[in-house]
C-alpha positions, -999 to 999 in steps of 0.1 A, spaced: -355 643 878 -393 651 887 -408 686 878 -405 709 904 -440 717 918 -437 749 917 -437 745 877 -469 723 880 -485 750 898 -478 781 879 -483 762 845 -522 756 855 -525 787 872 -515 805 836 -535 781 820 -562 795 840 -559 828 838 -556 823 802 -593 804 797 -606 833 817 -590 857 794 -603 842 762 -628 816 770 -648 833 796 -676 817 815 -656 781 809 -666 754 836 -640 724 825 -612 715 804 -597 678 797 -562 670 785 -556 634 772 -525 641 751 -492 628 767 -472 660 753 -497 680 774 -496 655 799 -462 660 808 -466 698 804 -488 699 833 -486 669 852 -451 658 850 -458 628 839 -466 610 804 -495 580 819 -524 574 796 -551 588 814 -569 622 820 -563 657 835 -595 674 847 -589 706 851 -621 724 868 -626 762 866 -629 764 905 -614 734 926 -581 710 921 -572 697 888 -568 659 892 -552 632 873 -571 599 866 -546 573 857 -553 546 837 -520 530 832 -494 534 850 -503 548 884 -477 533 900 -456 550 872 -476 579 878 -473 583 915 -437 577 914 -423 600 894 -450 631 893 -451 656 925 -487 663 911 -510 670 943 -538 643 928 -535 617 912 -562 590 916 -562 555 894 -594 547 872 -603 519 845 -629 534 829 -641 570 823 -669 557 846 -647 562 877 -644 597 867 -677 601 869 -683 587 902 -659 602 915 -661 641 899 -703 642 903 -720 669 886 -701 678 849 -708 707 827 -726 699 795 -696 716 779 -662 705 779 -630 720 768 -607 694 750 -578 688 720 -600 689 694 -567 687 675 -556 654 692 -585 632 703 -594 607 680 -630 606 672 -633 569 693 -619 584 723 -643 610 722 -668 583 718 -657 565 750 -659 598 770 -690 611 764 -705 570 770 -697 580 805 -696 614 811 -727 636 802 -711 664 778 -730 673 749 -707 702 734 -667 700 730 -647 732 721 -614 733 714 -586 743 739 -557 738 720 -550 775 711 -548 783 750 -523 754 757 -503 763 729 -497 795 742 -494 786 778 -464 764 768 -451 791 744 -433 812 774 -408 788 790 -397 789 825 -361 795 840 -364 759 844 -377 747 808 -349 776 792 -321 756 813 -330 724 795 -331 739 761 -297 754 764 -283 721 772 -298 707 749 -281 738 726 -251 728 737 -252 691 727 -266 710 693 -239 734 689 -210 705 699 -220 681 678 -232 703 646 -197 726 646 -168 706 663 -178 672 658 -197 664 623 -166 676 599 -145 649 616 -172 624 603 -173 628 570 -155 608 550 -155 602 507 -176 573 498 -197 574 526 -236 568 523 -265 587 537 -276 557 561 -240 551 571 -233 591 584 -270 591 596 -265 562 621 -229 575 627 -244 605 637 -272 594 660 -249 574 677 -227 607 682 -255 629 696 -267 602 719 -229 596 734 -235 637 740 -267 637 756 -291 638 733 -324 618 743 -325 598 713 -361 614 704 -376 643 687 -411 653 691 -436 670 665 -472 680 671 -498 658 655 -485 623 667 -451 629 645 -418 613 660 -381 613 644 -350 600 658 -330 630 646 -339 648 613 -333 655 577 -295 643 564 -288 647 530 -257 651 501 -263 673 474 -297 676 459 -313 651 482 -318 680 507 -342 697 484 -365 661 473 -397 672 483 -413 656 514 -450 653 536 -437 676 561 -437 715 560 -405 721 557 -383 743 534 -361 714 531 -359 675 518 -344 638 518 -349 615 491 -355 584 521 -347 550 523 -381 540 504 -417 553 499 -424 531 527 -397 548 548 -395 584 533 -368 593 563 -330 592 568 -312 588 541 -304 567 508 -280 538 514 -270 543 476 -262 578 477 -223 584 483 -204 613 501 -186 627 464 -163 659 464 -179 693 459 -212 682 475 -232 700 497 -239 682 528 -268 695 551 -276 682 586 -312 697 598 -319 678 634 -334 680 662 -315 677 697 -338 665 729 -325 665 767 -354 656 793 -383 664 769 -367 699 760 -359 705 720 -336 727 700 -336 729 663 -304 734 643 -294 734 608 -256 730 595 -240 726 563 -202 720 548 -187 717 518 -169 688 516 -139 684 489 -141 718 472 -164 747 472 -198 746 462 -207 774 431 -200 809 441 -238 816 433 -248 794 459 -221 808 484 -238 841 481 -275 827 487 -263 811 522 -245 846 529 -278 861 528 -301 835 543 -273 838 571 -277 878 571 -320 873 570 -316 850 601 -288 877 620 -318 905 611 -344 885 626 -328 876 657 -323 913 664 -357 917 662 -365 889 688 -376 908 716 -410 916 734 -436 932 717 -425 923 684 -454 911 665 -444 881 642 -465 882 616 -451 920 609 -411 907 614 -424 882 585 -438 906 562 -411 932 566 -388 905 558 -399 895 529 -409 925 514 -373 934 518 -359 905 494 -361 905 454 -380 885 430 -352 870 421 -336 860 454 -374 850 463 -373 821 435 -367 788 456 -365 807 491 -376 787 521 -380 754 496 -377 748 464 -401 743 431 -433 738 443 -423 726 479 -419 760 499 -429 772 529 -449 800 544 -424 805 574 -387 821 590 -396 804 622 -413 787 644 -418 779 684 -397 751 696 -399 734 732 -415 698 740 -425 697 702 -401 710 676 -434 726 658 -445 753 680 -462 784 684 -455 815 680 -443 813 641 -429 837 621 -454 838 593 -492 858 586 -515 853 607 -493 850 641 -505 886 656 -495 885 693 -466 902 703 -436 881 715 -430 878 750 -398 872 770 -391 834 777 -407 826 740 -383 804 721 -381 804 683 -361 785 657 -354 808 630 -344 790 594 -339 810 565 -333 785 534 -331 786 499 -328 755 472 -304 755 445 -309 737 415 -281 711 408 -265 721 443 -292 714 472 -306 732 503 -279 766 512 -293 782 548 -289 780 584 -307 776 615 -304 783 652 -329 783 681 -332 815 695 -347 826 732 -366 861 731 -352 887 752 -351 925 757 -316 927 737 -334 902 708 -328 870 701 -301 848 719 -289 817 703 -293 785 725 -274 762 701 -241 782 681 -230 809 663 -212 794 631 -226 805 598 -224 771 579 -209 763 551 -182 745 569 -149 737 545 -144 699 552 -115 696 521 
C-alpha cells in the first residue's frame, strides 16, 4: 500500500510552515534518516530529501530507485551516486543547511559538504519531531489496528500461554510468533538507530533488573552481550508476577502496551494496591488528554499529587527511574510530545501518547499499566484496551 499523496503533500507543507514559524529566513533543509524518509517520501531508499524553502522538494536516490520509483507516489524522485549529482543538478546552495544533527554521523556530514558548498549545519530535528507529532486520519487508522492486534493478543490471548515451568526465551518466542500470526510487522522502531522485535518480557523481579534504556522498567537478558529478551534459565513459578511491555507495528505505525497477570496465586496485597493506583494515575491522565493541555503541567500536577512514600520506586526502581508518564508514539515508539518538564506546548488533537504509570516492588517486580492513547476534545482515547492488568492466570 503506497502513501497517499495527498499525505506527502500536507506533511511538507506543515513542515514548511513550521521552519517559517520557528526558523525564519531558512533557505534549505536535508533529510537522510530512513524514519524521516518514509515520513515524507513514502519510501525508506538511502538517499536524500532536499527540501528548498521556495521550489519542489526532490529525492536523490542512491539505492534503490527502482525501489524508490516503484513504491513512492513522490512527485521527484531522481537517482544519483554521489552527492556530486546533487550538486549538478540543484546549482546554487545556501551556505547554511538545515539537517539531523541528531542522526547524521559525523562521516556522512563529511561526504556532503566534499560536494556541496555549506559551511554552517543547524539542526532540524525539533521541527520534524513535531511535524510527525499530529497524526493524520490516515496514520490514526494504522495505529488503531495496530491497537487492536495490541489489545487481542495482550488480554485474550497471552493467559492461554502461560504455562508452569516455562522459561523467559520459551514465552518470548511463543509470543512473537503470536503477534506476527495477528498482524503485527515483526519490528519495533526507537529513535537513535534503536530496533526490537517486541519488548521487555519478564517473571518476577526480572522486570525491574536495570537496563541502557529509559525506561521505568527491566529484563535481566539473555547475556551482557545480548541484554534483551529474556533468561532461558528463569522458570514460569506460582505466585509470580509476569509482565509483558511490547511494542505492536502494522505498516510502520506503533502502539505501546503494557500487561501483567498473576499467574498461580496472588501477588502481595501491597503490591495489588500499587498497580490499583498506577492504574487510577493513568485513568486521570487520560482525562486530561485533550487540546491545550500543556504536558509538562499534567506531569507536575501529577506528581505533586502522590506521597513520598508511594513516590519510592515510582516509574523504576532503585536508582533506575524515570523522569516520564508518557511519551509520543507513532513510526518510533520514543516520541514527542512527553509527559515530563520541559515539554511546554500544548497538546493538539491527532497527538498520540503512551501513558505508563509503573512502580517496582522489591521481591515482587514491575506493578503498572500502559495504553496508547490518541488526544481528543473528550481526553484521551485508548488505541489498544481497557483491562487494568493484573490478569488472574491460576
Amino acid at each position: 500500500m503506497k502513501v497517499p499523496l495527498t499525505e506527502l503533500t500536507d506533511r511538507l507543507n506543515r513542515f514548511r510552515a513550521r521552519m517559517d514559524k520557528t526558523q525564519p529566513g531558512w533557505e534549505l533543509a536535508a533529510i537522510t534518516d530512513k524514519i524521516p524518509l518514509y515520513y515524507f517520501t513514502g519510501t525508506m531508499q538511502d538517499g536524500l530529501l532536499v527540501i528548498p524553502q521556495g521550489g519542489e522538494a526532490i529525492f536523490w536516490v542512491r539505492q534503490s530507485y527502482e525501489r524508490a520509483t516503484g513504491e513512492s507516489l513522490f512527485p521527484d524522485i531522481r537517482k544519483m551516486r554521489s552527492y556530486r549529482d546533487i550538486a549538478a543538478g540543484m546549482g546554487r546552495l545556501p551556505s547554511t543547511v538545515y539537517l539531523e544533527t541528531d542522526l547524521v554521523p559525523i562521516s556522512q556530514l563529511k561526504r556532503m559538504q566534499k560536494h556541496l558548498p555549506f559551511t554552517d549545519v543547524r539542526p532540524v530535528d525539533g521541527v520534524v519531531s513535531a511535524v510527525r507529532a499530529v497524526k493524520s486520519r490516515y496514520e490514526l487508522a494504522l495505529m488503531e489496528h495496530a491497537g487492536k492486534i495490541h489489545r487481542r493478543v495482550l488480554e485474550d490471548q497471552v493467559p492461554g500461554m502461560l504455562s508452569e515451568g516455562i522459561d523467559e526465551i520459551t514465552f518470548y518466542c511463543d509470543l512473537y510468533s503470536r503477534m506476527m500470526t495477528e498482524g503485527h510487522q515483526g519490528i519495533i522502531r526507537f529513535g537513535g538507530f534503536n530496533e526490537m522485535v517486541l519488548g521487555e518480557i519478564g517473571f518476577g523481579t526480572s522486570t525491574i533488573c536495570p537496563v541502557c534504556v529509559d525506561t521505568p522498567g527491566g529484563v535481566a537478558g539473555m547475556h551482557p552481550s545480548v541484554p534483551q529478551m529474556g533468561n532461558p534459565e528463569r522458570k514460569l513459578r506460582k505466585g509470580d508476577l509476569v509482565v509483558v511491555d511490547i511494542g505492536c507495528g502494522y505498516k510502520g505505525y506503533q502502539t505501546d502496551k503494557t500487561l501483567s497477570y498473576m499467574f498461580g496465586k496472588p501477588i502481595p496485597e501491597q503490591a495489588i494496591e500499587a498497580h490499583l493506583r498506577c492504574v487510577d494515575i493513568q485513568d486521570e491522565l487520560a482525562s486530561m488528554l485533550r487540546p491545550g493541555a500543556v504536558p509538562s503541567e499534567l506531569y507536575r500536577n501529577i506528581m505533586a499529587d502522590l506521597e513520598p512514600e508511594f513516590l519510592k520506586n515510582f516509574m523504576g526502581f532503585g536508582e533506575h527511574r524515570v523522569k516520564f508518564l508518557g511519551h509520543g508514539i507513532g513510526l518510533w515508539i520514543d516520541e514527542t510530545p512527553v509527559i515530563a518538564e520541559g515539554f511546554d506546548e500544548p497538546l493538539e488533537e491527532g497527538m498520540v501518547i503512551a501513558l505508563e504509570p509503573k512502580k517496582g516492588i522489591p521481591k515482587v517486580g514491575l506493578v503498572g499499566i500502559e495504553n496508547t492513547f490518541a488526544v481528543t476534545p473528550q481526553g484521551g482515547r485508548s488505541l489498544t484496551g481497557k483491562s487494568s492488568g493484573l490478569i488472574e492466570v491460576y
